[in-house]
Chimera marker file (.cmm) of the C-alpha trace (Angstrom):
<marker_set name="trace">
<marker id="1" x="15.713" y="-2.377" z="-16.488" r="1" g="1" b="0" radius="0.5"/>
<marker id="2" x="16.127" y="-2.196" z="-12.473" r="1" g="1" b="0" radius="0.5"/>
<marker id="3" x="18.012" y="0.223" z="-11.035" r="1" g="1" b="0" radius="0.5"/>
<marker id="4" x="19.009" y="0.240" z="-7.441" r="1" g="1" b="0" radius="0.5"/>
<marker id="5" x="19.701" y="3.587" z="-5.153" r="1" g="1" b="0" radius="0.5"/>
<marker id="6" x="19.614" y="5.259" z="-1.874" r="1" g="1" b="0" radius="0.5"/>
<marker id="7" x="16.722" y="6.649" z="-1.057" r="1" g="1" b="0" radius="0.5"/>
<marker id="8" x="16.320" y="9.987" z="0.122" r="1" g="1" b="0" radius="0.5"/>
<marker id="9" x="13.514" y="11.436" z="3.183" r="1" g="1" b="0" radius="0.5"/>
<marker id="10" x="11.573" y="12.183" z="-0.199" r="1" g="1" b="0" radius="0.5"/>
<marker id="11" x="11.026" y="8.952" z="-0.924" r="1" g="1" b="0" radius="0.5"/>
<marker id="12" x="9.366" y="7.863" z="2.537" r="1" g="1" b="0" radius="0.5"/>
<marker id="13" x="5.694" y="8.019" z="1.774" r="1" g="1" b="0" radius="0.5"/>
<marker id="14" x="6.756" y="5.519" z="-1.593" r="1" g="1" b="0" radius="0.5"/>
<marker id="15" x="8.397" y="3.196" z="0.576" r="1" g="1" b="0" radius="0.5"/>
<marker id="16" x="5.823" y="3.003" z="3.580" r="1" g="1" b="0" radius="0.5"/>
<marker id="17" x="3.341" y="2.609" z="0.358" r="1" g="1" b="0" radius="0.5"/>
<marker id="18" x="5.187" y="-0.322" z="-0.877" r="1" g="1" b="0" radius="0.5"/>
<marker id="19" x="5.293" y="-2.050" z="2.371" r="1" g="1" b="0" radius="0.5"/>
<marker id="20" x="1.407" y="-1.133" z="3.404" r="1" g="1" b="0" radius="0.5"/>
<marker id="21" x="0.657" y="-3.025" z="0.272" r="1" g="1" b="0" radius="0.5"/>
<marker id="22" x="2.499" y="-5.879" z="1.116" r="1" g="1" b="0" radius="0.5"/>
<marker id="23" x="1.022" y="-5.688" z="4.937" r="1" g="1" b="0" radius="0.5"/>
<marker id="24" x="5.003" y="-5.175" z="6.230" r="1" g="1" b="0" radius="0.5"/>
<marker id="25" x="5.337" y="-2.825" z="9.527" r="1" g="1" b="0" radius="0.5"/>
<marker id="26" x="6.071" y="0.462" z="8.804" r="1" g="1" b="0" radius="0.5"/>
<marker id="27" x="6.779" y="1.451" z="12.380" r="1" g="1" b="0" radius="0.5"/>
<marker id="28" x="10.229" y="2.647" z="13.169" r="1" g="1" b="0" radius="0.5"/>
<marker id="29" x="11.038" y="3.715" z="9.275" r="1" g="1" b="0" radius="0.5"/>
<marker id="30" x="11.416" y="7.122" z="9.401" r="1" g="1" b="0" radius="0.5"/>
<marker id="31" x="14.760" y="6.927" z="11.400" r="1" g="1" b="0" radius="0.5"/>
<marker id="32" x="16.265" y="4.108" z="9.576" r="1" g="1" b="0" radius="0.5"/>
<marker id="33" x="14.992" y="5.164" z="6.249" r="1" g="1" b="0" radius="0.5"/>
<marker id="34" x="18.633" y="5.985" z="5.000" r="1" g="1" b="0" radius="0.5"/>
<marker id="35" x="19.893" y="2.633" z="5.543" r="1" g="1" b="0" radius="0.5"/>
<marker id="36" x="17.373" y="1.437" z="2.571" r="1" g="1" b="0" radius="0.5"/>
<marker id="37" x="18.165" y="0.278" z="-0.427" r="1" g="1" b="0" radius="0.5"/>
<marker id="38" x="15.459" y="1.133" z="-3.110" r="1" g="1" b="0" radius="0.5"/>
<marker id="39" x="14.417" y="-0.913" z="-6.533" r="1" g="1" b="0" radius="0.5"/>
<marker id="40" x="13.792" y="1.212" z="-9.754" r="1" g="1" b="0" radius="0.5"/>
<marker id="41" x="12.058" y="0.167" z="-12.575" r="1" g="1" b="0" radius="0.5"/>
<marker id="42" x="11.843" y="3.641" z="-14.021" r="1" g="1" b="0" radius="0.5"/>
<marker id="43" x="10.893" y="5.792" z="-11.739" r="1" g="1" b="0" radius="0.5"/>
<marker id="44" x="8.406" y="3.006" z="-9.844" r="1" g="1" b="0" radius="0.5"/>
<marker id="45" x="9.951" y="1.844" z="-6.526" r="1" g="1" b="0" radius="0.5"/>
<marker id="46" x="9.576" y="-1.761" z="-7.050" r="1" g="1" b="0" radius="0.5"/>
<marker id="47" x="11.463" y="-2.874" z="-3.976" r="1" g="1" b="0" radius="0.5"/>
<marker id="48" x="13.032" y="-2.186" z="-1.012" r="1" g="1" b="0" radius="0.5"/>
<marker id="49" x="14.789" y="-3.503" z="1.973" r="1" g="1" b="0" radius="0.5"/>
<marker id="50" x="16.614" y="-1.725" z="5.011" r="1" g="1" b="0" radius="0.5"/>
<marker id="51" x="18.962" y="-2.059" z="7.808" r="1" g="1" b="0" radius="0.5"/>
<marker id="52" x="18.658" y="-0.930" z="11.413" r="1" g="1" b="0" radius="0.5"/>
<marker id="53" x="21.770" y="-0.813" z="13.319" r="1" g="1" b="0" radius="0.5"/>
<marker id="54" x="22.263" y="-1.069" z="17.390" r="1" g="1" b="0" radius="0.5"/>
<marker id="55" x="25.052" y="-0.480" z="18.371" r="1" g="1" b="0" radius="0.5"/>
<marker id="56" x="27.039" y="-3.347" z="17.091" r="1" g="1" b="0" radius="0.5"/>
<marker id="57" x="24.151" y="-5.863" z="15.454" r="1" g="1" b="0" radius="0.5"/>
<marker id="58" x="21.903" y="-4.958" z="12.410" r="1" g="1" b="0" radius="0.5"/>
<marker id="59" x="18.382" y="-5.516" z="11.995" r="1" g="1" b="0" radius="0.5"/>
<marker id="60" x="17.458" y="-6.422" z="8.380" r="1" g="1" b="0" radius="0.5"/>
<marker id="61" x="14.048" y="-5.290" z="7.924" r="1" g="1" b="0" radius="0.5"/>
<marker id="62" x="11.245" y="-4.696" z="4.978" r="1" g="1" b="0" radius="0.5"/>
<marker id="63" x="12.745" y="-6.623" z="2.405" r="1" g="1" b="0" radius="0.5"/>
<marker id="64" x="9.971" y="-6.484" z="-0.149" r="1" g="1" b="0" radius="0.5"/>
<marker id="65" x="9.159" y="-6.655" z="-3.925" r="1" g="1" b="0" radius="0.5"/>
<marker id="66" x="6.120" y="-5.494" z="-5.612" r="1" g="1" b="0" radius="0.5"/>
<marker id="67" x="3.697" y="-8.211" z="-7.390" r="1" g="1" b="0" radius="0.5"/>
<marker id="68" x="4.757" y="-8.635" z="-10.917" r="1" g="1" b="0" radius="0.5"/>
<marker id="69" x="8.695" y="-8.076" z="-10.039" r="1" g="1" b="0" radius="0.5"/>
<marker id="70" x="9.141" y="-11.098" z="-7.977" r="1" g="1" b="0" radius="0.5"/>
<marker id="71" x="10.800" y="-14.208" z="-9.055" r="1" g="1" b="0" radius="0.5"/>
<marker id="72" x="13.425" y="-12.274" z="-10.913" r="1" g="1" b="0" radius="0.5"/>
<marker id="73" x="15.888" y="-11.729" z="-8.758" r="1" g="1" b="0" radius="0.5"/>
<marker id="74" x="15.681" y="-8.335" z="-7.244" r="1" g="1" b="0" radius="0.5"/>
<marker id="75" x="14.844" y="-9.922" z="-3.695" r="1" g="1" b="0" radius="0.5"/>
<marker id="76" x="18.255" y="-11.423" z="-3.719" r="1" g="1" b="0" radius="0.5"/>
<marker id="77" x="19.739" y="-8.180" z="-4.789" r="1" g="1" b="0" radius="0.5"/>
<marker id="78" x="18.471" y="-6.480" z="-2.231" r="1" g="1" b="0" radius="0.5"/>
<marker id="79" x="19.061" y="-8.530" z="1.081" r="1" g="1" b="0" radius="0.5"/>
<marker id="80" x="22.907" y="-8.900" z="-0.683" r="1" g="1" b="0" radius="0.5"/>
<marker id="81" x="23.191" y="-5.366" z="-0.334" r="1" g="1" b="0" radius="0.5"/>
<marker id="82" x="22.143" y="-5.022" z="3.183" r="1" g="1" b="0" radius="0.5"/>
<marker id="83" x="24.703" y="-7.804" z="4.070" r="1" g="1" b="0" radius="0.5"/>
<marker id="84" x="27.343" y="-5.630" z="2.360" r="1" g="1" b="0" radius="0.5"/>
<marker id="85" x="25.994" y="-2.599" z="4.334" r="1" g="1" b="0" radius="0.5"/>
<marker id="86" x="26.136" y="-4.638" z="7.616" r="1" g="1" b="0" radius="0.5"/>
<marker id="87" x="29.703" y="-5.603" z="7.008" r="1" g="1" b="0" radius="0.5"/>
<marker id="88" x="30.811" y="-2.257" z="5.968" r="1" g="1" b="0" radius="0.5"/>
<marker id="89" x="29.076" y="-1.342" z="9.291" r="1" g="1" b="0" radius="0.5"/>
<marker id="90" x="31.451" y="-3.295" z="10.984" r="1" g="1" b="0" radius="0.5"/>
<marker id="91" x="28.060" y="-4.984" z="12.354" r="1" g="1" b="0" radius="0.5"/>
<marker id="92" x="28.839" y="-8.546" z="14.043" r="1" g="1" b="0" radius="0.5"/>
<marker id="93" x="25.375" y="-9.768" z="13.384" r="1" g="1" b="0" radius="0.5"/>
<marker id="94" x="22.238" y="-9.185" z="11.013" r="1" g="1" b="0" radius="0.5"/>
<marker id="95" x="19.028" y="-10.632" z="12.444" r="1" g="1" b="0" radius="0.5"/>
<marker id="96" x="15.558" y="-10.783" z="10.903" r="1" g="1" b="0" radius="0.5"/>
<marker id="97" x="11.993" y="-11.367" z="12.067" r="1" g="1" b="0" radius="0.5"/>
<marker id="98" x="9.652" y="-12.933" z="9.219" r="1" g="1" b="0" radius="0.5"/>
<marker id="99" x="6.045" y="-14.707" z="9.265" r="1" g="1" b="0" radius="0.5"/>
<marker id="100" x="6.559" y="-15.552" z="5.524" r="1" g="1" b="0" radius="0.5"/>
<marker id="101" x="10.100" y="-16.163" z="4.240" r="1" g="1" b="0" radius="0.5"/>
<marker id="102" x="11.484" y="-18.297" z="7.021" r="1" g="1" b="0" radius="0.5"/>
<marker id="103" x="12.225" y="-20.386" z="3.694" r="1" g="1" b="0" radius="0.5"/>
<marker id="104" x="14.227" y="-17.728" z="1.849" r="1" g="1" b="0" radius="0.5"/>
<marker id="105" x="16.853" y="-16.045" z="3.574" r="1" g="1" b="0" radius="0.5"/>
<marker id="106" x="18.808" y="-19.732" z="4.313" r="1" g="1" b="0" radius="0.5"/>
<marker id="107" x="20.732" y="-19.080" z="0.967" r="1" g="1" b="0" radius="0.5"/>
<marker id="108" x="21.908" y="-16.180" z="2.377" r="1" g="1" b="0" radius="0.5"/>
<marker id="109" x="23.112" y="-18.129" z="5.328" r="1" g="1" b="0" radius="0.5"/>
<marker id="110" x="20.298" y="-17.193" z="8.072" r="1" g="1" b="0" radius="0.5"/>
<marker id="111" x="19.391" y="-19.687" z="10.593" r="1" g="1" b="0" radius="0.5"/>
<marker id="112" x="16.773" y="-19.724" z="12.471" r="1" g="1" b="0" radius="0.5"/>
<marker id="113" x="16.969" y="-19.450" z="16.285" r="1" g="1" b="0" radius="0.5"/>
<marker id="114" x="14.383" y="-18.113" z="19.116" r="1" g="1" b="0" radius="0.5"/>
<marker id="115" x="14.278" y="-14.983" z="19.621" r="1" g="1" b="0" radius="0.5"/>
<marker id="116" x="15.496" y="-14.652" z="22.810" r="1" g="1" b="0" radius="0.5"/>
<marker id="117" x="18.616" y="-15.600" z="21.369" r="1" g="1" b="0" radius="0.5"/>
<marker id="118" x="18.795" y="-11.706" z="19.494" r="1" g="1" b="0" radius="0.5"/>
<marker id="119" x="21.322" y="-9.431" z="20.368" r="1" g="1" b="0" radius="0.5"/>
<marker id="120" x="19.858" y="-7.315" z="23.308" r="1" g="1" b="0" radius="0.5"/>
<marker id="121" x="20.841" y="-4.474" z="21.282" r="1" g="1" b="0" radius="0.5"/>
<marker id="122" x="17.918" y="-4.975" z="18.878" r="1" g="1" b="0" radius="0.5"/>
<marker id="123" x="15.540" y="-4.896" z="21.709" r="1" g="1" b="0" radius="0.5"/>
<marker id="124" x="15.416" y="-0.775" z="20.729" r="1" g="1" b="0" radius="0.5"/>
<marker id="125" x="14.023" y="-1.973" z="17.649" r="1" g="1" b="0" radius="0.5"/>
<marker id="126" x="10.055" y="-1.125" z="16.461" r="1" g="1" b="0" radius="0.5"/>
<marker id="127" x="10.172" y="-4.510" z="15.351" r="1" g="1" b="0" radius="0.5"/>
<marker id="128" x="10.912" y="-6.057" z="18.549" r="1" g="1" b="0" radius="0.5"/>
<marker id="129" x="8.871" y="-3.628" z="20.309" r="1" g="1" b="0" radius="0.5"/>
<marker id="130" x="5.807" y="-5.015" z="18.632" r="1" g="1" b="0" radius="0.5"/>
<marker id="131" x="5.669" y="-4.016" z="15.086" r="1" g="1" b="0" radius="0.5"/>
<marker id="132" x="6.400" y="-7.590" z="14.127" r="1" g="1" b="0" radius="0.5"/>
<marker id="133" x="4.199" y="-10.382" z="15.840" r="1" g="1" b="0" radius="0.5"/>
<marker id="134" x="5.468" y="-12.457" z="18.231" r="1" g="1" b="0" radius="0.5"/>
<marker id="135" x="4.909" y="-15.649" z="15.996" r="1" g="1" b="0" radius="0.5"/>
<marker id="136" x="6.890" y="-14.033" z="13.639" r="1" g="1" b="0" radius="0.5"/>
<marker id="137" x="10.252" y="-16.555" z="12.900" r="1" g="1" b="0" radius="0.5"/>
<marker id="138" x="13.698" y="-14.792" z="14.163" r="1" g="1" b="0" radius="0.5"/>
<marker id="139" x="16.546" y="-15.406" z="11.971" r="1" g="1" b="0" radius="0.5"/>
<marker id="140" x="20.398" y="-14.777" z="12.463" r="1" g="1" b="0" radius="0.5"/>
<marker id="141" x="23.466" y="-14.496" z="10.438" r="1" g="1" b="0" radius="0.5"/>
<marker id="142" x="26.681" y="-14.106" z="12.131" r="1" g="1" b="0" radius="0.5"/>
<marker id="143" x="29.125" y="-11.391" z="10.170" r="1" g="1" b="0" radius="0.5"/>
<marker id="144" x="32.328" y="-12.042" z="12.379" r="1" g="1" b="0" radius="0.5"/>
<link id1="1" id2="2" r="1" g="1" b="0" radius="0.2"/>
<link id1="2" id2="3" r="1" g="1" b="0" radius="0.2"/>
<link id1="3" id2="4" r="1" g="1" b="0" radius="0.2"/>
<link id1="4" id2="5" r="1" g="1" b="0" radius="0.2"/>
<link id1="5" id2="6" r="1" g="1" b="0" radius="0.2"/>
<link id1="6" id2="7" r="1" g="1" b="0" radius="0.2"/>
<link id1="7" id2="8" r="1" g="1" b="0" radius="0.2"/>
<link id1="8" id2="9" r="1" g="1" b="0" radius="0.2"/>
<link id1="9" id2="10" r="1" g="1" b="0" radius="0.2"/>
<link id1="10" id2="11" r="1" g="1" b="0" radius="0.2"/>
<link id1="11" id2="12" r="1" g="1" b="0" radius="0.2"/>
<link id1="12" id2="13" r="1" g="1" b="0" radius="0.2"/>
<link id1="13" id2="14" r="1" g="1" b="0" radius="0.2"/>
<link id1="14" id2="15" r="1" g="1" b="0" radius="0.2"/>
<link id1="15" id2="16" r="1" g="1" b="0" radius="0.2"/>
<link id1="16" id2="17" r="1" g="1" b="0" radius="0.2"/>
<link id1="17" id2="18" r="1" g="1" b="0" radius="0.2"/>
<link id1="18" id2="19" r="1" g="1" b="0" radius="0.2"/>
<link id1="19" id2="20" r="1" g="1" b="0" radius="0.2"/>
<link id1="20" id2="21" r="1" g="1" b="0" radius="0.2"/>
<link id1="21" id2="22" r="1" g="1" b="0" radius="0.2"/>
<link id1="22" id2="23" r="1" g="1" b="0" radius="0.2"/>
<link id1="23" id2="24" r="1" g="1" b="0" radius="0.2"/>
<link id1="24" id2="25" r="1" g="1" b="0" radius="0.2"/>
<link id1="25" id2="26" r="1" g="1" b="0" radius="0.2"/>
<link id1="26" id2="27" r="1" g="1" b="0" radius="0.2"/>
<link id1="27" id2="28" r="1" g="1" b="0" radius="0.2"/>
<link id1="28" id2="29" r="1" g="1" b="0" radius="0.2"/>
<link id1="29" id2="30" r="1" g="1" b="0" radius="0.2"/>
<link id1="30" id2="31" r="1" g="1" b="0" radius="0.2"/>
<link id1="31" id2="32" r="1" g="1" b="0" radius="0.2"/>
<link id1="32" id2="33" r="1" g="1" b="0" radius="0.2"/>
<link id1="33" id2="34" r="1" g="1" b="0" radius="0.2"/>
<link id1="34" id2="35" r="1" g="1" b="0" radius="0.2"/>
<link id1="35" id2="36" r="1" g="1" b="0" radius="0.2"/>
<link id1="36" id2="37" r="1" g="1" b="0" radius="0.2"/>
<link id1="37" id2="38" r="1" g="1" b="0" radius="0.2"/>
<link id1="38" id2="39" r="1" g="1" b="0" radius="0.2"/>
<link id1="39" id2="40" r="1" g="1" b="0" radius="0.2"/>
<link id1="40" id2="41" r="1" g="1" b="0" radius="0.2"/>
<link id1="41" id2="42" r="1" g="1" b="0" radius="0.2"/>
<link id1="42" id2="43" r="1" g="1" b="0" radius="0.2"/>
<link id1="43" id2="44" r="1" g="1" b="0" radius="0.2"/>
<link id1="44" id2="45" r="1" g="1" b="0" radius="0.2"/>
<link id1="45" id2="46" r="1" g="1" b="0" radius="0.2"/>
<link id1="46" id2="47" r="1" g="1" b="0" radius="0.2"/>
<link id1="47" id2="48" r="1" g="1" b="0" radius="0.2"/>
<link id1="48" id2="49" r="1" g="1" b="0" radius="0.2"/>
<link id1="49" id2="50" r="1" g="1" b="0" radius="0.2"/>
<link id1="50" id2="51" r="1" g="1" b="0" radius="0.2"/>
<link id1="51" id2="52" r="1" g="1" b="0" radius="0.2"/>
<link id1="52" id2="53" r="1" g="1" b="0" radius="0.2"/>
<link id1="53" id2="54" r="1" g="1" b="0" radius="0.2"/>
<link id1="54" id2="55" r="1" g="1" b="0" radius="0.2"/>
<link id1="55" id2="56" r="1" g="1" b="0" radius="0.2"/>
<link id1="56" id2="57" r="1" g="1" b="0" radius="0.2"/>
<link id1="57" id2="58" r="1" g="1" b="0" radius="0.2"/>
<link id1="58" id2="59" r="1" g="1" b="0" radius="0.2"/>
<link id1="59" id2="60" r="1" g="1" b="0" radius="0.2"/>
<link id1="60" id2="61" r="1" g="1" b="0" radius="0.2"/>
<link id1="61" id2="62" r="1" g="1" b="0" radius="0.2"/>
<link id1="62" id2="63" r="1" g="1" b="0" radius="0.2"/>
<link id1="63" id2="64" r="1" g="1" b="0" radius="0.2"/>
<link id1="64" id2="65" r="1" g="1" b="0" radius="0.2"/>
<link id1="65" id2="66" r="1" g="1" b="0" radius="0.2"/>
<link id1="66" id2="67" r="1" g="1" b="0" radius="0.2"/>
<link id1="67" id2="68" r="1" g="1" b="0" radius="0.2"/>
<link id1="68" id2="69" r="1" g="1" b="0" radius="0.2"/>
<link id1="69" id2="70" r="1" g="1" b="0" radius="0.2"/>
<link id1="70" id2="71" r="1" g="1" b="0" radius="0.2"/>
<link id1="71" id2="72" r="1" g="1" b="0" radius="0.2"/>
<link id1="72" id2="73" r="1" g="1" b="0" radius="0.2"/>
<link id1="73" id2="74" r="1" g="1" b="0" radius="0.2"/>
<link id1="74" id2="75" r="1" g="1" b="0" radius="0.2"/>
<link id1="75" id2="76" r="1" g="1" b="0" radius="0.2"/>
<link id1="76" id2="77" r="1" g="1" b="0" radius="0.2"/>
<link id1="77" id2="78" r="1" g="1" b="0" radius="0.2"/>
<link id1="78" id2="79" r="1" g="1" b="0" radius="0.2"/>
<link id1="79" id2="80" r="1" g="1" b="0" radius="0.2"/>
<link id1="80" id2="81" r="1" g="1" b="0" radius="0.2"/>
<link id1="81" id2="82" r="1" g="1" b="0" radius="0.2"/>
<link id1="82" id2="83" r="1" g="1" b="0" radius="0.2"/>
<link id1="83" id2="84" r="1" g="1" b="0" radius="0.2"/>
<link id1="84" id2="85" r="1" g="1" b="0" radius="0.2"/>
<link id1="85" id2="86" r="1" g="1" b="0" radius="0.2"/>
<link id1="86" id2="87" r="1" g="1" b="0" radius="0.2"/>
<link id1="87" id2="88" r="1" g="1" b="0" radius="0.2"/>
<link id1="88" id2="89" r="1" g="1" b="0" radius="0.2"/>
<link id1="89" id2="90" r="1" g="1" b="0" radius="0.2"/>
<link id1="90" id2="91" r="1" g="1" b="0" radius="0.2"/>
<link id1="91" id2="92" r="1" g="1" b="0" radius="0.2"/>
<link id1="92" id2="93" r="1" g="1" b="0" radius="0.2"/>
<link id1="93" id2="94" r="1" g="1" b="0" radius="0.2"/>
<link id1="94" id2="95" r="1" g="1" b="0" radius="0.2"/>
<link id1="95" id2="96" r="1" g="1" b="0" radius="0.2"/>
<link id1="96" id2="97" r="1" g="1" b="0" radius="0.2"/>
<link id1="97" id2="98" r="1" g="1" b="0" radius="0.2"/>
<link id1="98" id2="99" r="1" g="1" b="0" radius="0.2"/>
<link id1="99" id2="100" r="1" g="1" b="0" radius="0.2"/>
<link id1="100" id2="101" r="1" g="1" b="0" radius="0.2"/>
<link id1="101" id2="102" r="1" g="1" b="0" radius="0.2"/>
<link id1="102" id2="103" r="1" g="1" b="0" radius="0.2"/>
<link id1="103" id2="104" r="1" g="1" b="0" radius="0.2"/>
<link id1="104" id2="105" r="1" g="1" b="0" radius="0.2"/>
<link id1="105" id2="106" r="1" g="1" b="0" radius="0.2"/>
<link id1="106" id2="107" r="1" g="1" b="0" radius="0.2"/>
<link id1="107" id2="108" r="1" g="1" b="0" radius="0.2"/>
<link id1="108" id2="109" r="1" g="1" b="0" radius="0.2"/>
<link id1="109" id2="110" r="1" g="1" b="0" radius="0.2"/>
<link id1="110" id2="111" r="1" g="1" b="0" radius="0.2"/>
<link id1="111" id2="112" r="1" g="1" b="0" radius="0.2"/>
<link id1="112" id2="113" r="1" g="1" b="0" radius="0.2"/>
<link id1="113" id2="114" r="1" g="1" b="0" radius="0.2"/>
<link id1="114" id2="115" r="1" g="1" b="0" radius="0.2"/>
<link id1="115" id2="116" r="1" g="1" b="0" radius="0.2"/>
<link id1="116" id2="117" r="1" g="1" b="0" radius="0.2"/>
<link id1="117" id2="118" r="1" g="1" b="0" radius="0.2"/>
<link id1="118" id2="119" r="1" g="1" b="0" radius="0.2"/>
<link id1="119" id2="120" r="1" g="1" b="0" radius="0.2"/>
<link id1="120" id2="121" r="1" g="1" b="0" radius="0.2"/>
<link id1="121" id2="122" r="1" g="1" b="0" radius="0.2"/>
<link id1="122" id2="123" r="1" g="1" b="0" radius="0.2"/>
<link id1="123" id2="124" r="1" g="1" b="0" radius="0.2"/>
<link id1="124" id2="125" r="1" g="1" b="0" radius="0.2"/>
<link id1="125" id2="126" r="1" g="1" b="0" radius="0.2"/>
<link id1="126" id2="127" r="1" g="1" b="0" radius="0.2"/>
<link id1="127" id2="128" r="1" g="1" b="0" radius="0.2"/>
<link id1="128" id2="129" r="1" g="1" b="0" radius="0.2"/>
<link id1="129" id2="130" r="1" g="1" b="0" radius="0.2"/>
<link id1="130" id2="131" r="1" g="1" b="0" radius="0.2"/>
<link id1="131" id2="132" r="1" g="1" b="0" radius="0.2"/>
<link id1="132" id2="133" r="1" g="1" b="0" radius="0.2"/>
<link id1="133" id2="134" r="1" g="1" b="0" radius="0.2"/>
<link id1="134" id2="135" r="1" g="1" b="0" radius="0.2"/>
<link id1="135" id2="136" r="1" g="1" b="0" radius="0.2"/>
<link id1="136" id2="137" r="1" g="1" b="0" radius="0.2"/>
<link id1="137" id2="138" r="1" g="1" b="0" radius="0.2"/>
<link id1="138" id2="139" r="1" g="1" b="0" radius="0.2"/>
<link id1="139" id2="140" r="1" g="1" b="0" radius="0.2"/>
<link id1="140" id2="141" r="1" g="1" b="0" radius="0.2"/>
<link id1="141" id2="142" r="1" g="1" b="0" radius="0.2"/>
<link id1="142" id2="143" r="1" g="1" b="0" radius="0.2"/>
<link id1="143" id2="144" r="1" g="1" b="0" radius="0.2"/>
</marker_set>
């Protein structure tokens, strides 16, 4: 059975292992790494996904489930969680970069758009900064 929690500083090294195995930047992590959601399957982290906020607009970022665990719905879990977090955030906006799932977040109602059309706020991000390629897809979804 999957559990889902909040992970603690503790469980850094299991998430940056999770997305180094799925070649996902780790860059920036540490200071958001509170803002994850973690999935359980025991005590295996299976998944995870996070949210960077600035200032008013939210960054969703390492959405990722191990081989084996995909295709059962924990993805979806996830990323419904961090919309939650961003609206309990007050967040207007949750954007995403992605060279691979341009095709999945839609259902959660993510378009996508170029990315100079990102809040400026996220321009703090690691992401932004270069941990994510620039021919990686931006995606927006608008929380107002």
């Amino acid at each position: 059975m999957i559990t889902f929690c909040t992970p603690t500083t503790d469980d850094l090294l299991l998430v940056k292992a999770l997305l180094d195995a799925s070649h996902l930047p780790t860059s920036g992590l540490e200071e958001h790494i509170l803002n994850f959601v973690l999935a359980l399957d025991g005590q295996m982290v299976v998944g995870s996904a996070g949210l960077e906020v600035h200032q008013d607009s939210g960054l969703l970022r390492s959405v990722v489930v191990a081989p084996g665990y995909r295709a059962h719905g924990i993805g979806a879990k996830l990323t419904e969680g961090m919309i939650e977090l961003a609206q309990q955030k007050n967040l207007t906006s949750l954007s995403l970069l992605t060279e691979t799932a341009q095709d999945y977040f839609p259902r959660f109602g993510f378009v996508q758009v170029p990315r100079t059309e990102l809040p400026a706020a996220l321009s703090a991000s690691e992401e932004l900064l270069g941990a994510c390629p620039d021919t990686a897809t931006a995606m927006l979804l608008r929380l107002e």
